[in-house]
TORKOL-4160 file (C-alpha; in steps of 0.2 Angstrom, whole numbers, padded with zeros to 4 digits, m for minus):
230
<pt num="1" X="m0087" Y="0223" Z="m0101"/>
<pt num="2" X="m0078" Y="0211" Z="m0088"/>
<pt num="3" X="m0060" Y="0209" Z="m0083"/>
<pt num="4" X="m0051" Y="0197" Z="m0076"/>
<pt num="5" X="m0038" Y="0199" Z="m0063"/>
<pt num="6" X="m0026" Y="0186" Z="m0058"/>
<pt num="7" X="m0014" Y="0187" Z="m0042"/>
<pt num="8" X="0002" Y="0179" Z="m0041"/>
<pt num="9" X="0003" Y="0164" Z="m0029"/>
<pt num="10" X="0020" Y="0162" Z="m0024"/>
<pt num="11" X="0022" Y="0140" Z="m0018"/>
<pt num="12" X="0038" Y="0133" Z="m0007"/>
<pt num="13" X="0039" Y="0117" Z="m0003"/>
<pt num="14" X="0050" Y="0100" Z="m0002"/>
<pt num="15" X="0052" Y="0088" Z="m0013"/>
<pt num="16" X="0044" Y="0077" Z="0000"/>
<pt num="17" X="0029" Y="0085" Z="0007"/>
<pt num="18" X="0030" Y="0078" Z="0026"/>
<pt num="19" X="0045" Y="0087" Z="0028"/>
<pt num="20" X="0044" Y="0105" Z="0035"/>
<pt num="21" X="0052" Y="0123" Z="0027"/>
<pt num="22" X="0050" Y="0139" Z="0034"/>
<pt num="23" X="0045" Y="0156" Z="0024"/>
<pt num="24" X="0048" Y="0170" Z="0033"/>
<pt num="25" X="0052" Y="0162" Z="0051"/>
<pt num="26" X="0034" Y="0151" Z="0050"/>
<pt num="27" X="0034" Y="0133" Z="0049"/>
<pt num="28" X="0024" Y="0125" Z="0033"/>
<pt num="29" X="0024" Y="0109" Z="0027"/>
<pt num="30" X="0016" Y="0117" Z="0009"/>
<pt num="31" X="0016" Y="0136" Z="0008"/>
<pt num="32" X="0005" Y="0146" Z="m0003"/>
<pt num="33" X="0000" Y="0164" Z="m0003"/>
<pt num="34" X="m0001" Y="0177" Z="m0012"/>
<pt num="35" X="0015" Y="0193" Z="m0010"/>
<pt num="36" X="0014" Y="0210" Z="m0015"/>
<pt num="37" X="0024" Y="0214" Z="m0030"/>
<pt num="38" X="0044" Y="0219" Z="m0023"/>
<pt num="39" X="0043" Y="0211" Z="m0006"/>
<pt num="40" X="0057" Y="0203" Z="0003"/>
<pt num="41" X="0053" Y="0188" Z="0011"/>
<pt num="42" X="0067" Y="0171" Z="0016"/>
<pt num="43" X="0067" Y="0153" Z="0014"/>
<pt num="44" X="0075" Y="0139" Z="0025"/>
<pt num="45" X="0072" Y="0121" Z="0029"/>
<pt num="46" X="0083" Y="0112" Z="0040"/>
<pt num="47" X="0101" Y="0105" Z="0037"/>
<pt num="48" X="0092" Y="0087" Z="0044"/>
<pt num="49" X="0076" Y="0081" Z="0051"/>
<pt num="50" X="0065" Y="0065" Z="0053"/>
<pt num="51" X="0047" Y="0061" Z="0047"/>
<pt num="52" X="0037" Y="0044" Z="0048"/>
<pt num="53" X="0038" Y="0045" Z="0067"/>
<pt num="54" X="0058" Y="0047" Z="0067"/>
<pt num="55" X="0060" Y="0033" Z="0056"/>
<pt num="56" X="0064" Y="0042" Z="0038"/>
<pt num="57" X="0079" Y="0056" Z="0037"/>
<pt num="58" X="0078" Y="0070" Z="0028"/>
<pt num="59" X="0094" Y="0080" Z="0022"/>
<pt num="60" X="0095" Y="0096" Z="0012"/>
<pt num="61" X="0101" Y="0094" Z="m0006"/>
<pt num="62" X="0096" Y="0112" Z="m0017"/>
<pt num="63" X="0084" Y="0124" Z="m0017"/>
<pt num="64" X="0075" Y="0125" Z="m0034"/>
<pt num="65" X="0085" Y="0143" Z="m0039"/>
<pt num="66" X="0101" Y="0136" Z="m0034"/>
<pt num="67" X="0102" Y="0147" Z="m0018"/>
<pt num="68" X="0107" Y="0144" Z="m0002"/>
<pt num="69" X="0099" Y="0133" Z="0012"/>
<pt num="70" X="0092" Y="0148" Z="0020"/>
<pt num="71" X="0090" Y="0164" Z="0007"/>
<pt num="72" X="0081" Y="0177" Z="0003"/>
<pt num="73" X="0070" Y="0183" Z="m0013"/>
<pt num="74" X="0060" Y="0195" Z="m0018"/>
<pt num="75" X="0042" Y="0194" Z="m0023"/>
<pt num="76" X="0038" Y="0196" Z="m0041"/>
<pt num="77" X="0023" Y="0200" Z="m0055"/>
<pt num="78" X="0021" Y="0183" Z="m0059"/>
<pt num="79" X="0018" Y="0166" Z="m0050"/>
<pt num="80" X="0033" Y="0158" Z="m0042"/>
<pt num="81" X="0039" Y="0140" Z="m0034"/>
<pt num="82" X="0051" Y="0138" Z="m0024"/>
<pt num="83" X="0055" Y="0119" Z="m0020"/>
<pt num="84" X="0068" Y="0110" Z="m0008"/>
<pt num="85" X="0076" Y="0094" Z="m0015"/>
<pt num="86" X="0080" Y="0083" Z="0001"/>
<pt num="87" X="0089" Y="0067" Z="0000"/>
<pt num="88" X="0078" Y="0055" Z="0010"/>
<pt num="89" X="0083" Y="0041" Z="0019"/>
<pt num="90" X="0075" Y="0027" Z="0029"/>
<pt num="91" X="0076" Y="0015" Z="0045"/>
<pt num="92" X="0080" Y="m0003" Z="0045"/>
<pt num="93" X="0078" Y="m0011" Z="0061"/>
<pt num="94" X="0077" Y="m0030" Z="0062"/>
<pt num="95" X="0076" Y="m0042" Z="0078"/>
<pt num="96" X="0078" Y="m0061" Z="0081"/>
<pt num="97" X="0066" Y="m0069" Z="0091"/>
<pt num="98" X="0075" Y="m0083" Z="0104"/>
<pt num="99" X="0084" Y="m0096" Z="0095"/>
<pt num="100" X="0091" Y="m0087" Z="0079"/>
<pt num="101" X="0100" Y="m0073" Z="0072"/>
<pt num="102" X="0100" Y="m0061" Z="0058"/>
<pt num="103" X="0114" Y="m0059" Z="0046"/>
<pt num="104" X="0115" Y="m0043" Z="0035"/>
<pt num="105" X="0125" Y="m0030" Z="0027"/>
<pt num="106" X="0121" Y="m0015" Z="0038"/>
<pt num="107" X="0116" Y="m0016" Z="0057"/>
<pt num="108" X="0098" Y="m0014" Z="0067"/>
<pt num="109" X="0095" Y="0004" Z="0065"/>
<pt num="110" X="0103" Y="0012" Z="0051"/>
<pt num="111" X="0097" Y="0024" Z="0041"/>
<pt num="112" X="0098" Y="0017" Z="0020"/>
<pt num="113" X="0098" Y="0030" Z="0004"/>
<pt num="114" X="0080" Y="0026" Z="m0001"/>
<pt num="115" X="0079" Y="0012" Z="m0014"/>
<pt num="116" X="0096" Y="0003" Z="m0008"/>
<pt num="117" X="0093" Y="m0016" Z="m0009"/>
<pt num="118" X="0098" Y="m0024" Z="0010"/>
<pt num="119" X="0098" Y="m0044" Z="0011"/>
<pt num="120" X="0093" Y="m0050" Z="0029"/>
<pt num="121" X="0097" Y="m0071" Z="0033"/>
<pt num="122" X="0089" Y="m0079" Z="0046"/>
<pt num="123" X="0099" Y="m0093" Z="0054"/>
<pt num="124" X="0093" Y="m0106" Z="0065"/>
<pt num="125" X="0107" Y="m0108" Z="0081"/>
<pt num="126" X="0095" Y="m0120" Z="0092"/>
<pt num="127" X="0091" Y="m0137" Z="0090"/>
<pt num="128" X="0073" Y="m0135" Z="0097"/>
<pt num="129" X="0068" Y="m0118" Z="0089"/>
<pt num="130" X="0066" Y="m0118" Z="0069"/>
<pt num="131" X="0063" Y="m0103" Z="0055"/>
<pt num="132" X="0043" Y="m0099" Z="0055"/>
<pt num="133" X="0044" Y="m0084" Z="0047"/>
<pt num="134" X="0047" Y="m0067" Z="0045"/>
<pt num="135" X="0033" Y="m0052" Z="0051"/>
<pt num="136" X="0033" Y="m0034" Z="0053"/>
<pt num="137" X="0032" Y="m0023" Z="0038"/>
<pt num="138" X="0034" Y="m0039" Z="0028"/>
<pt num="139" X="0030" Y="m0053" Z="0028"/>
<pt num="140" X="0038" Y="m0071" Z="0023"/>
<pt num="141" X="0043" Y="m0088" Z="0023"/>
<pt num="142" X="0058" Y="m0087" Z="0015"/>
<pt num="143" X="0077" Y="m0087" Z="0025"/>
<pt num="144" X="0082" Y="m0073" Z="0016"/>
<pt num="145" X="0073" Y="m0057" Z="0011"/>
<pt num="146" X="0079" Y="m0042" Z="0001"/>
<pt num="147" X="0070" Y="m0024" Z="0005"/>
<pt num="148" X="0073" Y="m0010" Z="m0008"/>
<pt num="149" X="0071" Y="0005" Z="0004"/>
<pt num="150" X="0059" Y="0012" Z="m0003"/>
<pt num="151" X="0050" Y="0015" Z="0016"/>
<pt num="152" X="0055" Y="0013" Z="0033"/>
<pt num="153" X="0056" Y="m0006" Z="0039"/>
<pt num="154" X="0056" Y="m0014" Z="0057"/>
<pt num="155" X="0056" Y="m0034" Z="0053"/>
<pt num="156" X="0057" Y="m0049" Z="0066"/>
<pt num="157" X="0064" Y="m0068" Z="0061"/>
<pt num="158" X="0051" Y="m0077" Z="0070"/>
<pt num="159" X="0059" Y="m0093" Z="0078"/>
<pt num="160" X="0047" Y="m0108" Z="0085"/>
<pt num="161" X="0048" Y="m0123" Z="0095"/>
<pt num="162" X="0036" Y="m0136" Z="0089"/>
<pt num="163" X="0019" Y="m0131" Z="0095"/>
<pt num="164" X="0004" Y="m0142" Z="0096"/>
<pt num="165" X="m0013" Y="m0136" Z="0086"/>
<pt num="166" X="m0021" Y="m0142" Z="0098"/>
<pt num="167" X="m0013" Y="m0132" Z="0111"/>
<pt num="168" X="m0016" Y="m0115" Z="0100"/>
<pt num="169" X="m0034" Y="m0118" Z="0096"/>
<pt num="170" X="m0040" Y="m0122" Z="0113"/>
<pt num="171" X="m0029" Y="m0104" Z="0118"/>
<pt num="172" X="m0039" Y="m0094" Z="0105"/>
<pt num="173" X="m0057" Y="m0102" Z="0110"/>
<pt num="174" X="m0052" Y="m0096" Z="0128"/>
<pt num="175" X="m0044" Y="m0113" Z="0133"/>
<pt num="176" X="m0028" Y="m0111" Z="0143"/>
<pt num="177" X="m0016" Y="m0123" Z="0132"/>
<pt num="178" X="m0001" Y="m0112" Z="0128"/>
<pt num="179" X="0012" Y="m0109" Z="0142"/>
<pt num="180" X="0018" Y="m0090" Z="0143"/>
<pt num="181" X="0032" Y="m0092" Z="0135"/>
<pt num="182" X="0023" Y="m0101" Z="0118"/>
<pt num="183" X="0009" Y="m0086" Z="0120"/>
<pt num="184" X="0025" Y="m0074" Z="0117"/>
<pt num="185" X="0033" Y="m0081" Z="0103"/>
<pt num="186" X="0016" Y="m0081" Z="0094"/>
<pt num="187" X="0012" Y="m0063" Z="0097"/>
<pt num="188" X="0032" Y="m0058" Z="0091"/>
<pt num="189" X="0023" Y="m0072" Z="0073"/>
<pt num="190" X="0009" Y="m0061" Z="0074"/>
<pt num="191" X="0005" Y="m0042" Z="0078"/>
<pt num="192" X="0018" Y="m0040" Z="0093"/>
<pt num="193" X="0005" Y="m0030" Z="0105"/>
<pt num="194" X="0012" Y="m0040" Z="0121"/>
<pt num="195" X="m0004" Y="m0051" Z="0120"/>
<pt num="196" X="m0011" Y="m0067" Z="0111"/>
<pt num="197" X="m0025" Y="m0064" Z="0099"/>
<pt num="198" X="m0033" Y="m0069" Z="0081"/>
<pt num="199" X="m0021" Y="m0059" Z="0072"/>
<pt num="200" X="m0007" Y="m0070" Z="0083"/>
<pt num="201" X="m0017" Y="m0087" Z="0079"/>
<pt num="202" X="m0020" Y="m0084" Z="0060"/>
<pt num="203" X="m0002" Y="m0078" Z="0057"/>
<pt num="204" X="0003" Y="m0097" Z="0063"/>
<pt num="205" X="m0009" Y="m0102" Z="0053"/>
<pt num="206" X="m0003" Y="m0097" Z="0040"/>
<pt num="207" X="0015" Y="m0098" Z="0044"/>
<pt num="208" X="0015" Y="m0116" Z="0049"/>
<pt num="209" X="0002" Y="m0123" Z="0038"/>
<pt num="210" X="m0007" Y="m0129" Z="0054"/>
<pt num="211" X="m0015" Y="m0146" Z="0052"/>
<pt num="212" X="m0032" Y="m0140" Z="0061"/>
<pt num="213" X="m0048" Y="m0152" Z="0060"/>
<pt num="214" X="m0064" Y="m0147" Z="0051"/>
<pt num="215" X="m0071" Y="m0144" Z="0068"/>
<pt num="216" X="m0055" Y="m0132" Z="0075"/>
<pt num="217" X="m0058" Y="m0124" Z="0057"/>
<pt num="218" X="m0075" Y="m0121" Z="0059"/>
<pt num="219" X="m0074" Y="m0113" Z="0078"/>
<pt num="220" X="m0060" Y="m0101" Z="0072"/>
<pt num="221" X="m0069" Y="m0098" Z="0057"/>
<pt num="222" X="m0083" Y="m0092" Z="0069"/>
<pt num="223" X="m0072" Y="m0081" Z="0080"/>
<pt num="224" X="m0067" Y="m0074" Z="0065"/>
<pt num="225" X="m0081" Y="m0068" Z="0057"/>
<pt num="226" X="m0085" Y="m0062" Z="0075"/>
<pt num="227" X="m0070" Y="m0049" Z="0073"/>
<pt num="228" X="m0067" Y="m0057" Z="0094"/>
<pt num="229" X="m0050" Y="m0056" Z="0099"/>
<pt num="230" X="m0043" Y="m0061" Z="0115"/>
């Protein structure tokens, strides 16, 4: 003869599991246990907070069984789940580089309902610098580009003066023939990490359409496939 027992596991969480609730004073991201039948026990999250490193808003909507942001329940015979709706929302922050600016509908900063559509427009407002491209978390070489907000965004409209290849591929060989100001405005094309590298160089590349020689093409393809960086 066997039997089978089965325990009730009571489950609270958010709709979104990087947010945080609390069960009982403790904080959980996901909270799973098992309660003795006819226990009190309470549930809260927070009116509003921020996950993704500050850069996605959380706001309280309604708990699954209607109650109130902070309530309390009783633990029953059966399994139970208890789960937060939060209305999310994320962070568009957007920067021009010297010789432009960005038009747009809302302002660097904000905080957008996920999957609302914004419209950023580079504008050229210098007769040295032109449009290169757009980096950060995306990507293109098109003056205006629509994010649906579905994540956080921090974007840069790239501006450059004319730049010689020659110049750029004797940098990245360990040459000196960028002046500080170019090596700048290549790391803001690039990876933005205050210094010029590959990931700077093949950005141009790949910006600008650089008219490199076989040989310049052959010496970066090498310090490529090295994985060097300077």
């Amino acid at each position: 003869m066997s039997f089978r027992v089965s325990f009730p596991v009571t489950l609270v969480r958010a709709s979104d599991t990087a947010a945080v609730i609390q069960v009982d004073g403790a904080s959980y991201r996901v909270y799973r246990n098992v309660l003795n039948q006819g226990t009190s026990h309470t549930v809260s999250v927070a009116d509003t907070q921020y996950t993704a490193a500050g850069r996605t808003r959380q706001r309280f909507v309604s708990w699954s069984d209607g109650l109130a942001r902070t309530h309390g329940f009783t633990a029953g015979a059966t399994p139970d789940t208890l789960i937060v709706t939060l209305a999310r929302a994320h962070q568009l922050s957007y920067v021009a580089t010297s010789g432009g600016t960005i038009a747009a509908s809302d302002t660097s900063g904000s905080f957008l309902a996920e999957a609302t559509p914004v419209t950023l427009t580079a504008n050229d407002t210098s007769s040295v610098r032109a449009f290169v491209s757009w980096a950060g978390d995306t990507v293109s070489k098109s003056l205006s580009i629509t994010l649906r907000m579905n994540r956080p965004y921090a974007v840069r409209a790239v501006f450059l003066a004319p730049i010689a290849a020659s110049a750029v591929v004797s940098e990245i060989l360990g040459g000196t023939g960028l002046t500080t100001q170019e090596r700048g405005d290549l790391d803001q094309l690039g990876n933005a990490n205050g210094r010029f590298d590959l990931g700077d160089f093949l950005a141009w590349v790949d910006a600008t359409g650089a008219p490199l020689t076989a040989e310049q093409r052959a010496a970066v393809q090498a310090l490529r496939a090295k994985g060097a960086a300077r």
